[in-house]
C-alpha positions as CSV (number, residue, x, y, z in Angstrom):
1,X,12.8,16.3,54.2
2,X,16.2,17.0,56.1
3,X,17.3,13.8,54.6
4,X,16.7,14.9,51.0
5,X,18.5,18.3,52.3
6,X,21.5,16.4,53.6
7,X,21.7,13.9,50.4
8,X,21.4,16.8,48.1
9,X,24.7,18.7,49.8
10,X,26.0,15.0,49.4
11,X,25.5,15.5,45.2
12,X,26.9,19.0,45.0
13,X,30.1,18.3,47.0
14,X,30.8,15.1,44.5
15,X,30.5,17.2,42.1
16,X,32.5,19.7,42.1
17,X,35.2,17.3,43.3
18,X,35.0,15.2,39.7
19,X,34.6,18.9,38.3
20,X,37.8,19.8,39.9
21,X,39.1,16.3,38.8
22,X,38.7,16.7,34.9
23,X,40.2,20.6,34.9
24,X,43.1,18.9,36.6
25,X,43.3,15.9,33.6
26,X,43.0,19.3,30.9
27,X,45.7,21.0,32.8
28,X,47.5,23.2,29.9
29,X,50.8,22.3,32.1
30,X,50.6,19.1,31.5
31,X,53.0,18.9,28.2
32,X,53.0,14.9,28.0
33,X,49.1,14.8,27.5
34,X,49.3,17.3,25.2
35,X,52.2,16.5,23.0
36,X,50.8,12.7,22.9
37,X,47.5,13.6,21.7
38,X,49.6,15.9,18.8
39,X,51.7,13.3,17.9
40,X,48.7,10.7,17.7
41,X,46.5,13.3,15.7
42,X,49.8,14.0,13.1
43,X,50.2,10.4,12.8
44,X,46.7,9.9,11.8
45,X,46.7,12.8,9.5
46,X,50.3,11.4,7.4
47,X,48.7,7.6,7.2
48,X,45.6,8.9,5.7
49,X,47.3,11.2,3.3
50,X,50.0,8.3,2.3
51,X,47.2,5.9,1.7
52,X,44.8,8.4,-0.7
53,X,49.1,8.8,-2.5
54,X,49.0,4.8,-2.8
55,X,45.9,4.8,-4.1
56,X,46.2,6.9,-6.6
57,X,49.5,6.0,-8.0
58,X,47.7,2.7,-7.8
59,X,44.8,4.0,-10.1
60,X,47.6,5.8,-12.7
61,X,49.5,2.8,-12.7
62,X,46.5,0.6,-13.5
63,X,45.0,3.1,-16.4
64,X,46.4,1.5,-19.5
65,X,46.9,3.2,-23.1
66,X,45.0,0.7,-25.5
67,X,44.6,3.0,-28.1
68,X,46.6,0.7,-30.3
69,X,45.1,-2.1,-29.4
70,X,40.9,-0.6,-29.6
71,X,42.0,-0.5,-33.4
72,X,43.3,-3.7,-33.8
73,X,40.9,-5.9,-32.6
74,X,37.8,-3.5,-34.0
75,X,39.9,-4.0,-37.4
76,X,39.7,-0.3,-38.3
77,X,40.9,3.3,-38.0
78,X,38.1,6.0,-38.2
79,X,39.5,8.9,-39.9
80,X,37.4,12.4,-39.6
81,X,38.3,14.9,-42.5
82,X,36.7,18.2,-43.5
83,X,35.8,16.1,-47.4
84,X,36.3,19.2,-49.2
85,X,40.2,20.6,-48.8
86,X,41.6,19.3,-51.9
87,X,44.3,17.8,-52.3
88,X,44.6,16.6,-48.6
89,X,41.0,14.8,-48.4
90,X,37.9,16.0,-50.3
91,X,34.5,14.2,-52.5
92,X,35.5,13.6,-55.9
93,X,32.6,13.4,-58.9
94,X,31.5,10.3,-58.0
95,X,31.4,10.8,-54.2
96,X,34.0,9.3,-53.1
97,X,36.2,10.6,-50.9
98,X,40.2,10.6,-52.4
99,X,43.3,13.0,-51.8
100,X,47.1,13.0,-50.5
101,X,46.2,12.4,-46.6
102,X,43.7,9.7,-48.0
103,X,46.3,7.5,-49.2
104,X,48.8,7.7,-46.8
105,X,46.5,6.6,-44.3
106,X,44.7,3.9,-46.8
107,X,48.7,2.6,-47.2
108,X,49.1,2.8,-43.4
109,X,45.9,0.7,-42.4
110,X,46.6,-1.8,-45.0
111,X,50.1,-2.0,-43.1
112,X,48.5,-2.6,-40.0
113,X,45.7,-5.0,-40.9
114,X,42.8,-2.8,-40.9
115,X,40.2,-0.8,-42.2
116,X,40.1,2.5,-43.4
117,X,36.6,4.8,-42.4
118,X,36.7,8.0,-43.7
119,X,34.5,10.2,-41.4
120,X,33.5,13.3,-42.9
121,X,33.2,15.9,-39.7
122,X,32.5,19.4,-39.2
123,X,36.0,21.2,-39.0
124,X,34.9,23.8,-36.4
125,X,33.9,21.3,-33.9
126,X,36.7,18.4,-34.8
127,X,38.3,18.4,-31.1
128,X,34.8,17.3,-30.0
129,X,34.3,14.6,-31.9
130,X,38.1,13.6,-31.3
131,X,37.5,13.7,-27.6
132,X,34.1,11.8,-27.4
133,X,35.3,9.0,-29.8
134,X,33.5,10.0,-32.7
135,X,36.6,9.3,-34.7
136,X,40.3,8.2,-33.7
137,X,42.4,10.6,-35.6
138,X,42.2,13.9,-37.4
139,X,44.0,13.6,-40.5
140,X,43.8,16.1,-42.8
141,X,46.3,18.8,-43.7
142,X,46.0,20.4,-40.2
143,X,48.1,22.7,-39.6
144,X,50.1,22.3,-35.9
145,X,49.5,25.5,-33.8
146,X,50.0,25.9,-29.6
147,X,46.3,25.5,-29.0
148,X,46.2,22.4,-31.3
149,X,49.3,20.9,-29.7
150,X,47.4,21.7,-26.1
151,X,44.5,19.8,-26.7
152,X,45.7,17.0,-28.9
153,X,48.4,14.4,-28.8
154,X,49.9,15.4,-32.1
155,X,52.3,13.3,-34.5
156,X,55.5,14.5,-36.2
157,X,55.3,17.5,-39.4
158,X,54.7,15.3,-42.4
159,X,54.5,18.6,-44.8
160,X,55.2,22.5,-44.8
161,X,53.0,25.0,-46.1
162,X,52.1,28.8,-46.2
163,X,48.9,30.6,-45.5
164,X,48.6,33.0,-48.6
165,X,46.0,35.1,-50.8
166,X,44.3,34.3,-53.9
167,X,42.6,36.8,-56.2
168,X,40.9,36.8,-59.6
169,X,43.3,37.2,-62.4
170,X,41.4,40.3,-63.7
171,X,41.3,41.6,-60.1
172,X,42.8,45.6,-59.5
173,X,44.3,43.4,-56.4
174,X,48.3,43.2,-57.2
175,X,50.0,42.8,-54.0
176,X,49.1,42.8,-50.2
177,X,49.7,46.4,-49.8
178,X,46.0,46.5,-52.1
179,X,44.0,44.4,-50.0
180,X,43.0,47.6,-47.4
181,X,39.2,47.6,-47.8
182,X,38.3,44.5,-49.3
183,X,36.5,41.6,-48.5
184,X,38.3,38.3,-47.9
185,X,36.8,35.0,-47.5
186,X,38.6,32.6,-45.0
187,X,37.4,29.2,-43.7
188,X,35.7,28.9,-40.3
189,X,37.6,27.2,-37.2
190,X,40.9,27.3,-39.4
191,X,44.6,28.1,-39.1
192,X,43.7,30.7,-41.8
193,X,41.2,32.3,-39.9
194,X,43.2,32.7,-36.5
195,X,46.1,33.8,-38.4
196,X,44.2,36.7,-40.8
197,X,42.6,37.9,-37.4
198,X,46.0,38.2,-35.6
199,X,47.0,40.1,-38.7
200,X,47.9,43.8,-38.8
201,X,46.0,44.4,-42.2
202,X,43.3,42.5,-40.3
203,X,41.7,45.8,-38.8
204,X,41.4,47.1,-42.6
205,X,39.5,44.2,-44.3
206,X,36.4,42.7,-43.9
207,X,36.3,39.0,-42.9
208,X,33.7,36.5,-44.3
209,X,33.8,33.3,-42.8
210,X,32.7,30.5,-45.0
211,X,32.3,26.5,-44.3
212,X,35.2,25.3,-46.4
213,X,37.8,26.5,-48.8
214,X,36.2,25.5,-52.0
215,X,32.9,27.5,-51.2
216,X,35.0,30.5,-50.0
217,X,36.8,30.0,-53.6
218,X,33.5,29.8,-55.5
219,X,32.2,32.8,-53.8
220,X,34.8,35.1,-54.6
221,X,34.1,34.0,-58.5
222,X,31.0,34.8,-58.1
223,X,32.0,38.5,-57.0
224,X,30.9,37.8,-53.2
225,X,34.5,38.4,-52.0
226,X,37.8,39.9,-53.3
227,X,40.2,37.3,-51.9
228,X,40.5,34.2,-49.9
229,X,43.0,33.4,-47.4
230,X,43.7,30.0,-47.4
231,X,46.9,27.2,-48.0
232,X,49.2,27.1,-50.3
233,X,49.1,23.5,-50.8
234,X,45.2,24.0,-51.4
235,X,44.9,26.8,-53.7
236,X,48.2,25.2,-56.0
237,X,45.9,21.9,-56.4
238,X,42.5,24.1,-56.7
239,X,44.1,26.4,-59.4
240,X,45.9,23.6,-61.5
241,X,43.2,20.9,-61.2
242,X,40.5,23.0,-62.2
243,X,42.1,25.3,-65.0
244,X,41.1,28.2,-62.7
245,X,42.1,32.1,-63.5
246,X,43.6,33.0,-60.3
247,X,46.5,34.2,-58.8
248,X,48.8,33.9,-55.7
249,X,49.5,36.8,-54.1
250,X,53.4,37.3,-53.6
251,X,54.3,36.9,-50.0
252,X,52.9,34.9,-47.1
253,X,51.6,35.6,-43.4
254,X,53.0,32.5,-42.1
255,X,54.6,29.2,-42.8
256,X,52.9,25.8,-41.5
257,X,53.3,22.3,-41.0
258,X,50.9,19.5,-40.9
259,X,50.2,17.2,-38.7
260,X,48.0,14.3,-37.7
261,X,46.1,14.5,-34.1
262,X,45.1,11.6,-32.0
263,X,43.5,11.9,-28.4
264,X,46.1,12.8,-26.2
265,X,46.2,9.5,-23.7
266,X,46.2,8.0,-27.4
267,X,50.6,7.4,-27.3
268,X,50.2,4.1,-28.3
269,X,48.5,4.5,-31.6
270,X,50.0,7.5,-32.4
271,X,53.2,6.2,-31.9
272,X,52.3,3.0,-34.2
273,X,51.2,5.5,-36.6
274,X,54.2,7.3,-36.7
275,X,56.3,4.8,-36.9
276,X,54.9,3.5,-40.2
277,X,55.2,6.7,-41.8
278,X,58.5,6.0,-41.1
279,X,58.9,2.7,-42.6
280,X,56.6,4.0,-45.7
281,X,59.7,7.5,-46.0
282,X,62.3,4.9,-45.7
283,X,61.1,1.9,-48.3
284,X,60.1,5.0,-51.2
285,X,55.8,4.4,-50.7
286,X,55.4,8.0,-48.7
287,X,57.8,9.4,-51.9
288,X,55.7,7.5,-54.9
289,X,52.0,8.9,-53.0
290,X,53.3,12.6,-52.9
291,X,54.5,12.2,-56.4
292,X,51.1,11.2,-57.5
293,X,49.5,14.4,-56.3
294,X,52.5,16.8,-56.2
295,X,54.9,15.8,-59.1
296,X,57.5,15.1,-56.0
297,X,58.1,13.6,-52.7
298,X,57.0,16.9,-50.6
299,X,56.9,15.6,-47.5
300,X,58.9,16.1,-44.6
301,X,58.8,12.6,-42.1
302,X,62.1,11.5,-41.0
């Protein structure tokens, strides 16, 4: 029993000794230790961080734009349209889809070696369909505005237009100034529509959103509007081609420019795309298209 006694004072004296032994090695006064394991942990810390750098430079560097080349070797170009905004792209009487931006880009696939799919889409939602390859381009007399430009990788202004009003030729509407009160058709998800909104006469109209352009047309000929707000470029063709009794408005809310919008990693094509154009301005085939559906080259590619 005394032995156990005796053993056990044995224990506690060792210890507290190794106790005593390991405060000493954590002395706060002792700077080396300290500034070692600092310099160790910092090193540690600036590898780690330089090696997640590497690797993803090594990931951007790797990512390659083969826009250009998905085209190529699938032998076409899906285009998505809204197939009823004459003159730009729209279903003619025997279905078939036809119009300006139709036969650039027909003339710009047969430059490149491959086929043209015209993808009739749902002009509200077009940005989706760009972004989950639905189609590869929107091409379609759309009109370049920041949150387009945002979003997509846009090419050059091929043409200028204005957003303007369109009334019956027997309507009491004269001029802007009458408009207070009325009822003006505009087409959903369009330039028109964001720009009539952000309008001052805005808060003294009522807006009805249609589908497209031609239906927001035929609806105020049927009496269920007063006006529609819409392009110049499309109520010009609409009016002429058609025999229709409207007028144009004097006066504009704002001037536009069209462009075609690719995926914005897309460079490559877009750049391929643009390029052409180009060659088709320079060599007199962009000049002879908008002749055919303007009476004169109206476009503006350099």
């Amino acid at each position: 029993m005394k032995r156990n006694v005796f053993r056990s004072l044995l224990a506690g004296i060792a210890s507290v000794a190794m106790m005593s032994a390991m405060a000493g090695c954590s002395d706060p006064n002792n700077t080396s230790t300290t500034s070692e394991s600092k310099e160790s942990a910092t090193e540690a810390t600036t590898t780690a961080a330089s090696d997640e750098t590497s690797t993803a430079a090594g990931t951007d560097a790797s990512a390659e734009d083969n826009s250009l080349q998905k085209v190529l070797d699938e032998k076409k170009l899906v285009l998505g349209l809204d197939a009823s905004f004459p003159p730009m792209g729209f279903t003619d009487e025997s279905n078939e889809i036809i119009g300006f931006d139709i036969d650039v880009a027909q003339e710009v696939c047969d430059r490149l070696g491959v086929e043209l799919i015209k993808q009739p889409i749902n002009w509200d939602t077009k940005e989706e369909d760009l972004n989950v390859g639905k189609i590869d381009c929107i091409w379609n007399g759309m009109s370049i505005n920041p949150a387009r430009a945002e979003a997509m990788n846009l090419s050059e202004p091929y043409m200028k237009n204005e957003m303007i009003f369109v009334v019956p030729a027997k309507s009491d509407i004269k001029s802007m100034d009458d408009l207070k009160g009325k009822t003006i058709g505009v087409q959903t998800g369009s330039t028109a529509q964001e720009i009539l909104e952000a309008a001052d006469l805005y808060k003294d109209i009522t807006e009805s959103p249609l589908e497209d352009n031609v239906t927001a047309l035929n609806q105020m000929e049927l009496g269920f509007s007063d006006a529609v707000f819409l392009d110049s470029v499309v109520a010009n063709y609409f009016i002429t081609s058609n025999n229709k009794d409207y007028v144009i408005l004097n006066g504009n809310l704002e001037a536009e420019e069209y462009a075609i919008g690719f995926r914005k990693e897309d460079q490559t094509l877009r750049d391929e795309v643009q390029k052409t154009l180009s060659e088709m301005k320079a060599d007199g085939k962009l000049g002879e298209i908008s002749t055919k559906w303007f009476g004169s080259d109206v476009t503006t590619v350099k």
